[in-house]
C-alpha positions in Angstrom: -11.4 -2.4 -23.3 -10.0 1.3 -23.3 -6.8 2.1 -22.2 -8.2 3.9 -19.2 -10.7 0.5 -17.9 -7.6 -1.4 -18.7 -5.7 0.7 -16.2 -8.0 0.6 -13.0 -6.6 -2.7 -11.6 -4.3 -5.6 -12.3 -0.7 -4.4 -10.8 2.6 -4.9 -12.8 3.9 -4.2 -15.8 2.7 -7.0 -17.9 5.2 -8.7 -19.8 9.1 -9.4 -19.9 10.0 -7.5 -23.0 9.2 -4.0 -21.5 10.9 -5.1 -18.2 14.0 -5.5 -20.1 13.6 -2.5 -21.8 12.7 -0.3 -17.9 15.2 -1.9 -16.0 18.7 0.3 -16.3 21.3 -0.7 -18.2 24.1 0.9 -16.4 23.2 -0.5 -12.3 25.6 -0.7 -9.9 24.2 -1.5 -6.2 25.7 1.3 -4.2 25.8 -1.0 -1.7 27.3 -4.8 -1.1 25.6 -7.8 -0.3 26.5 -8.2 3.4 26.3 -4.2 4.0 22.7 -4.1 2.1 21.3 -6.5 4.3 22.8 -4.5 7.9 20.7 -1.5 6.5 18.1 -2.9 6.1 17.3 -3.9 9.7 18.8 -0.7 10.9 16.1 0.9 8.3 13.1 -1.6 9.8 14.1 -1.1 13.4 14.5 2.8 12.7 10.8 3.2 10.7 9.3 0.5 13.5 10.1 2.6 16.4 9.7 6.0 14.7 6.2 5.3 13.1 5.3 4.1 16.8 6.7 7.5 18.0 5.0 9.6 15.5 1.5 8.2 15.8 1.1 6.6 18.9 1.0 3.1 17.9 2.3 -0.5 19.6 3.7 -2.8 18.1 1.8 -6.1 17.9 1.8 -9.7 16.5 -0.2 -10.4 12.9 -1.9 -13.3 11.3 -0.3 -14.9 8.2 -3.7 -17.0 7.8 -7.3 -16.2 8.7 -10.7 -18.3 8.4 -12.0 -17.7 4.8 -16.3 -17.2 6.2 -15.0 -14.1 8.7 -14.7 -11.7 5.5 -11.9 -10.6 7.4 -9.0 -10.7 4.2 -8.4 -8.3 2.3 -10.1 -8.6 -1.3 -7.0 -5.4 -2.8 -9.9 -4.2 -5.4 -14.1 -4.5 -6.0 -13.3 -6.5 -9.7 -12.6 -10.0 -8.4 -9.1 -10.0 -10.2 -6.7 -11.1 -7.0 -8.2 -13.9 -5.2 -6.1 -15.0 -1.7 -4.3 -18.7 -1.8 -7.0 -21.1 0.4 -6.3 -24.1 1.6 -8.3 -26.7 4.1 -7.4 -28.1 7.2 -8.2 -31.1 7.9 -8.2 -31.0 11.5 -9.1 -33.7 13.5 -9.9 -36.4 10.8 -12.2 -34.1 9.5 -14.5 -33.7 12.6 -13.8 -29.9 12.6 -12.2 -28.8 9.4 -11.0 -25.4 9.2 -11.0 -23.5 5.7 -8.1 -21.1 6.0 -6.7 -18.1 3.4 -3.7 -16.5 3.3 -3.8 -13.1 3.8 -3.4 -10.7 0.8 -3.3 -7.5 3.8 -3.7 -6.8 7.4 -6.2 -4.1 6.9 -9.2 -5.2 8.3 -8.1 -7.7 10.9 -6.1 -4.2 12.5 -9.4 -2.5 12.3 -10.6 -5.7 15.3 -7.5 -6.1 16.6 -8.0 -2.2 17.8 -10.9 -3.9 20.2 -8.9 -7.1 21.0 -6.1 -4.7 22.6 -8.5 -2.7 24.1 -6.9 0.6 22.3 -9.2 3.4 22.3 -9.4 6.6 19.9 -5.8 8.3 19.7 -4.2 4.9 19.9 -2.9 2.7 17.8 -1.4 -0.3 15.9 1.4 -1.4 13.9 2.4 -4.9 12.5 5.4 -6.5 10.7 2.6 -8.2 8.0 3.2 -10.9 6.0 1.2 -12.1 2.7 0.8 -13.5 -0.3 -0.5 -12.1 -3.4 -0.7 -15.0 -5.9 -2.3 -12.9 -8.7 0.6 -10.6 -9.5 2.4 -9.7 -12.3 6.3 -10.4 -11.2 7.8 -7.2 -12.1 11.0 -5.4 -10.6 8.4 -4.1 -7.7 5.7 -6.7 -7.9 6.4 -9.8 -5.3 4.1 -12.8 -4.6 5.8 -12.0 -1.2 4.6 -8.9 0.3 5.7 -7.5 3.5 4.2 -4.1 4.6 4.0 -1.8 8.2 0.2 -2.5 8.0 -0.6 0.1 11.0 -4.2 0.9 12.5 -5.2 4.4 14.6 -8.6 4.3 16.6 -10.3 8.0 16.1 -13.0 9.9 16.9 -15.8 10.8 14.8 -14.9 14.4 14.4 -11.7 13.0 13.1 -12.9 11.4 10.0 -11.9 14.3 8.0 -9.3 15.1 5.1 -7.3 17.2 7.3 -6.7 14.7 10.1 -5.7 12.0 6.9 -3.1 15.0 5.8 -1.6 15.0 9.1 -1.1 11.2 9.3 0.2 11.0 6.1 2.7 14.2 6.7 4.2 12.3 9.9 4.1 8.8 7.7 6.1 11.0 5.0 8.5 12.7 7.8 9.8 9.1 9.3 10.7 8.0 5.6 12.1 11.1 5.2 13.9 10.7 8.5 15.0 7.4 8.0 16.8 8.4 4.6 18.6 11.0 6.5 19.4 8.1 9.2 20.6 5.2 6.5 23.1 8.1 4.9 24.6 9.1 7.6 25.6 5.2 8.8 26.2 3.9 5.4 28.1 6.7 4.0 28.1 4.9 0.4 24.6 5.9 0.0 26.0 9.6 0.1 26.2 10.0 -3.6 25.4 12.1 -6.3 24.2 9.7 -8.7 20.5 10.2 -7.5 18.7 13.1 -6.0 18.6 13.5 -2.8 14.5 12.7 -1.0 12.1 15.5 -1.5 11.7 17.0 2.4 7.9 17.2 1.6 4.8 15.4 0.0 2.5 17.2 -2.6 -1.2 16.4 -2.2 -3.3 16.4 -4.9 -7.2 15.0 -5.0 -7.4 12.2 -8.1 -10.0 14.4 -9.7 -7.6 17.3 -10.0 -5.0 15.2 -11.0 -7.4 14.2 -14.2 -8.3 17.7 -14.8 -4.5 18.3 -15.5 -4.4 14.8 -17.8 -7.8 14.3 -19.0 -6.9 11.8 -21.9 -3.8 10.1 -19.9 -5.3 6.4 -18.2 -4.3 6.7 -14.6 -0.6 5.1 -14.3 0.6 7.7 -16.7 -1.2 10.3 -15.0 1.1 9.7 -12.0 4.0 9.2 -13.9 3.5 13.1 -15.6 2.5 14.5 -12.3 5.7 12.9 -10.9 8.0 14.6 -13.2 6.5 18.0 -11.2 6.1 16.6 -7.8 8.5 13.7 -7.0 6.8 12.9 -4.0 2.8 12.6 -3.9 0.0 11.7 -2.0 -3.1 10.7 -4.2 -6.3 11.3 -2.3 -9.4 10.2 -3.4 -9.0 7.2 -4.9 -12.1 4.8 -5.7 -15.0 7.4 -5.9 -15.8 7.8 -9.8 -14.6 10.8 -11.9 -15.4 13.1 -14.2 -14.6 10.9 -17.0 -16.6 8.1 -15.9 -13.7 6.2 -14.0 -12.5 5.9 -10.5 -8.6 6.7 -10.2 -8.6 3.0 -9.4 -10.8 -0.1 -8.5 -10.9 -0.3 -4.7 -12.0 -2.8 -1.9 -15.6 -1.4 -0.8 -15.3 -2.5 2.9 -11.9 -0.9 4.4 -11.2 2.7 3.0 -13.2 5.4 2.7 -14.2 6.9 -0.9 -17.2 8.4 -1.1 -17.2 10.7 1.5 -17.9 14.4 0.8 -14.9 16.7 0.9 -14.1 19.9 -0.9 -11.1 21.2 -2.1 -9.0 24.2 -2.1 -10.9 25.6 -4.8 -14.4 25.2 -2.9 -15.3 22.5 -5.5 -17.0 19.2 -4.6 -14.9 16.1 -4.2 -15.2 12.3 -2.6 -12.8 10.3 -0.2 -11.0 10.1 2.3 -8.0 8.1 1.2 -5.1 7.8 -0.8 -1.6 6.3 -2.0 1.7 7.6 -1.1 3.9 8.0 -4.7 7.2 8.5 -5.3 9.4 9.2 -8.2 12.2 6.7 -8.2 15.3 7.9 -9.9 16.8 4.6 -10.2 14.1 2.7 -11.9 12.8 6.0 -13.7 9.3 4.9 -12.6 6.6 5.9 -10.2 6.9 4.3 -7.1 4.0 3.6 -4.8 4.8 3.1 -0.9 1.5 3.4 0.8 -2.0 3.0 0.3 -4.6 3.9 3.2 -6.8 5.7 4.8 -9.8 6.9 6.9 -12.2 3.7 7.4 -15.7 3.0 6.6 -18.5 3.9 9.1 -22.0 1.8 9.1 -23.2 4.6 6.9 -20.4 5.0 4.1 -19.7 0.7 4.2 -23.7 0.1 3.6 -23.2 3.2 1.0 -20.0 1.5 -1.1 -21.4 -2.5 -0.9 -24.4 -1.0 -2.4 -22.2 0.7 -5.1 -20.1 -2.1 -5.7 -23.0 -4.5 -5.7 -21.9 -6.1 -2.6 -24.5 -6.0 -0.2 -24.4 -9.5 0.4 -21.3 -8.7 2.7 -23.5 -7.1 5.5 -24.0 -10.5 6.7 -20.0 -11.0 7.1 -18.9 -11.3 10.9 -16.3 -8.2 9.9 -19.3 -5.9 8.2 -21.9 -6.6 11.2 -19.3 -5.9 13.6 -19.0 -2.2 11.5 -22.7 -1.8 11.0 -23.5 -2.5 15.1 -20.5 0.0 16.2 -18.8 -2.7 17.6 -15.6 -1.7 16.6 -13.5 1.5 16.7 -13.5 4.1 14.0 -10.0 4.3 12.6 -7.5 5.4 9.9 -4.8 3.0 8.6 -2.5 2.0 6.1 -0.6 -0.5 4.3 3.5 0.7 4.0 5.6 -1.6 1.6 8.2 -2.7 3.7 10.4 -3.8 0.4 9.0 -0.9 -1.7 10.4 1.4 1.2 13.6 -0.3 1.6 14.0 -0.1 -2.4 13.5 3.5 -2.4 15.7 4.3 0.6 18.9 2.3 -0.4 18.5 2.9 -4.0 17.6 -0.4 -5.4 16.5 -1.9 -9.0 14.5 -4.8 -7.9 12.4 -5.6 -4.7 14.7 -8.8 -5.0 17.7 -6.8 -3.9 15.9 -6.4 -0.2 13.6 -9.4 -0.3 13.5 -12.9 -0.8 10.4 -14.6 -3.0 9.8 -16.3 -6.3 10.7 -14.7 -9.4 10.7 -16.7 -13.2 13.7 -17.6 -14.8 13.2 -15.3 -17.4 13.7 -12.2 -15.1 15.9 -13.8 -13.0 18.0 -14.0 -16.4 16.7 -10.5 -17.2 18.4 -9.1 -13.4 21.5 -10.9 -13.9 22.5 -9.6 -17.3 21.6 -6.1 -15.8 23.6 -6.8 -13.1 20.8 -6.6 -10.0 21.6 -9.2 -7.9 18.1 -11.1 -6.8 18.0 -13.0 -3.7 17.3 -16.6 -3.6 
């Protein structure tokens, strides 16, 4: 396998000895304990309300399980590497069992629950998601407990364009933005000159252009180069194969958009219409994802990515016949890491800092020597 397959999928770092080494060595939380956690439900009720604000959404409840034959969970990637946690329920002494999965995302139930509210095109969606995601590495921003804004926009047809995903993702990037300004000026420890302060704008560049710039880099350290220039990013185009025979990454054929035509600045030819918000983060010294998202599939560009994926089979899922008959609203959408967020904005170590999960002994061991104080 070359570095560059090897890099396509599969999230975290990988093993314990290079966590030790990437976590710093001289941490203090600028925050305490009881003062870490009041931030960060002023920070969720502050994003909540202003992501409402700044794309028209409500707020609504989520599923934490789903029935496994809808095709309704979220699959993350197209190489079968992160399977959801199933279970089967009995039910009625097994007269009408139910099999159940936990969900990995929201993204596709949101795309329904747009038709279940009854919200047309210029309305919205947003949830406080819960999941778990049994097949990840536990690193210092890889959780089996994920919590995300996973947020869903109805559009129009004429809005399935890059431009209209530039101006989403400019508000998305204007409320984190916002809410750092928000966080510093109520918790005036966060006021310091340790880090650098939160770039006031997002850089896009498409993933092919971003390869063209690092042709023999695989793609983390692509991001992590490009970061060094840009500490705030939006990756677009992620999914569609590139010039060197790879997609930026591996993902999900049935929810984003990446193989639609687009061209960029330079009049060249380029595919998709999605993308992941990146950060630099100054504590870590790491790139940072916060968001991943996008336009959705239509009937034509779903049939067009199962077939590329070798997932046709799918068509006959409750979820992709719904897409295919027009049942449902077009929409763009997104995933945004509620710990991941908090991280960056309070100027945290570990997703354990803001978060409560699971983590081994071995990095719990690794976080205390460090001084990082996980939550249990």
């Amino acid at each position: 396998m070359t570095r560059k397959e090897a890099d396509l999928a599969g999230p975290g770092i990988g093993n314990y000895e290079e966590i030790e080494k990437i976590l710093p060595h001289d941490y203090q939380s600028l925050l305490a304990l009881q003062d870490t956690q009041k931030a960060i439900f002023a920070a969720k009720n502050y994003i909540e309300e202003n992501l409402c604000r700044e794309l028209n959404l409500m707020m609504v409840t989520v599923p934490l399980i789903v029935e496994a034959d809808t095709g309704v969970n979220d699959m993350l990637d197209r190489d079968g590497s992160r399977t959801p946690v199933g279970f089967r329920i009995a039910n009625d002494h097994g007269k009408n069992p139910v099999a159940a999965e936990v969900v990995q995302a929201a993204t596709k139930w949101k795309r329904l629950a747009l038709k279940q509210f009854g919200l047309s095109s210029g309305e919205g969606l947003c949830t406080d998601m819960r999941a778990v995601r049994k097949d990840y590495f536990l690193d210092h921003d890889h959780s089996a407990y994920v919590d995300q804004w996973d947020w869903e926009l109805a559009v129009s047809a004429e809005q399935r364009t890059l431009a209209f995903l530039k101006q989403a993702v400019e508000k998305i990037w204007k409320v984190i933005k916002n809410a750092d300004d928000f966080l510093r000026e109520r918790f005036p420890a966060l006021r310091t000159d340790r880090y650098p302060p939160i770039p006031e704008r997002l850089t896009f560049i498409h993933a092919e252009d971003l390869l063209a710039r690092y042709p023999d880099l695989p793609r983390k350290q692509r991001e992590t180069a490009i970061l060094q220039e840009y500490p705030a990013l939006f990756i677009y185009g992620i999914g569609w194969t590139l010039e060197d025979g790879y997609p930026h990454e591996l993902r999900a054929p049935d929810y984003d958009d990446w193989v639609t035509e687009t061209v960029s600045e330079a009049g060249q030819p380029r595919h998709g219409l999605n993308g992941d918000i990146l950060v630099w983060n100054p504590v870590t010294k790491r790139r940072h994802e916060l968001m991943s998202g996008g336009i959705r599939v239509n009937a034509e560009t779903l049939r067009k990515q199962l077939e590329l994926t070798g997932r046709l089979d799918w068509l006959e899922l409750p979820y992709h016949r719904a897409i295919l008959q027009e049942e449902i609203p077009l929409s763009i959408g997104g995933g945004i890491g509620q710990s991941r967020t908090l991280m960056y904005l309070l100027r945290k170590a570990h997703l354990g800092e803001v978060t409560v999960s699971v983590w081994p002994r071995i990095l719990k061991e690794i976080c205390a020597a460090k001084n990082i104080h996980v939550l249990e």
